[in-house]
N, C-alpha and C positions, 0 to 999 in steps of 0.2 A: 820549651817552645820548639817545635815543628819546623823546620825552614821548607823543609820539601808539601808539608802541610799547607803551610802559609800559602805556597807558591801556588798550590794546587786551587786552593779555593780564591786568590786573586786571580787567574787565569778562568776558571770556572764562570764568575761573577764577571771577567772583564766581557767571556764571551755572551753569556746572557744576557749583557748589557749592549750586544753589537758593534762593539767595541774594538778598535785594533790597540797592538800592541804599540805602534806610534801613537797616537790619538791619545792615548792613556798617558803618558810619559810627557806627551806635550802639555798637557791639562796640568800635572803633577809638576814639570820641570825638572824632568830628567830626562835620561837618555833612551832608546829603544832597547839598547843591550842591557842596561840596567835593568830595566821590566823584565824583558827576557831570562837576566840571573835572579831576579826576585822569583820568576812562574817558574824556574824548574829548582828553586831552591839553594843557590847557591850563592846568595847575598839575602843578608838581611837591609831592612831601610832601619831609618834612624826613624823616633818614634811622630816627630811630623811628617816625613814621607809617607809616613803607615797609615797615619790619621788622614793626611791627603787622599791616600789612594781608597779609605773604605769609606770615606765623604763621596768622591769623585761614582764609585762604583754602586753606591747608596746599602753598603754590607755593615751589620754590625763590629764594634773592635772586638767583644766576645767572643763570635763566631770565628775572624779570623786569628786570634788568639787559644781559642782554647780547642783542643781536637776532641774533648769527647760531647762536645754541642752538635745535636743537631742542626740544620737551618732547610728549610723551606718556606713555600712562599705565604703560610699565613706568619711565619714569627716574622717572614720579608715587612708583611705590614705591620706588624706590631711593633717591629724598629719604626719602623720610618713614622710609626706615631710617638714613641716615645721620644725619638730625635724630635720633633718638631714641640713635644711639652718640653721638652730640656732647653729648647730653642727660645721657646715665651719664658722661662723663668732665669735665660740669662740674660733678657731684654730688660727685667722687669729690676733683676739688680737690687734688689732694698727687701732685708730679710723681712719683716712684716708685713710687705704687700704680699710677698713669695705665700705667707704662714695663711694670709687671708684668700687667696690664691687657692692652697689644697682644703684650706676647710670649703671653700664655696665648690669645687669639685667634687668632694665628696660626697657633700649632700645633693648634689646633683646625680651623680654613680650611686648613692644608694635608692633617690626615687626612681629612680630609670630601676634598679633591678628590684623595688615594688610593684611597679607596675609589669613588669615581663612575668614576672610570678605570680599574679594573679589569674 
């Protein structure tokens, strides 16, 4: 794990998001300086801080975890969909609705990609 990494792509993300380094920190509940030693790397957060801030920032925890990911703005949407399917199946809570759930998706994503192939 990367701290100067880390820092770089919360700072990155905070700014794309228009974001100040107060505004961030108050969302999160922490300090201004604390963000501050998180963007240049010289604090790590505990790992709900972390999940706070790439919730708050709407960034993947892969991305800000792992340094040889890339990230741009199509995987941007394909987080923010796959959070949002992670989202209905921890609503849904009961493993067999979950199982009925991906089967009726799938056959759904496989006629959708019958039909684009034709």
């Amino acid at each position: 794990m990367d701290l100067k990494s880390m820092g770089r792509k919360i700072k990155e993300q905070r700014i794309k998001n228009n974001m100040s380094q107060e505004r961030l920190a108050e969302l999160v509940d922490v300090t201004p300086s604390y963000i501050s030693n998180l963007e240049s790397g010289n604090r790590s957060a505990s790992l709900k801080t972390t999940l706070d801030i790439v919730n708050i920032l709407n960034m993947s925890f892969d991305y800000l975890m792992f340094e040889s990911m890339t990230y741009n703005d199509k995987e941007f949407e394909i987080d923010k969909n796959l959070q949002e399917l992670r989202n209905i199946l921890e609503r849904i809570q009961d493993k067999d609705l979950i199982q009925e759930y991906i089967t009726y998706c799938r056959g759904i994503a496989d006629s959708m990609l019958e039909i684009k192939n034709k």
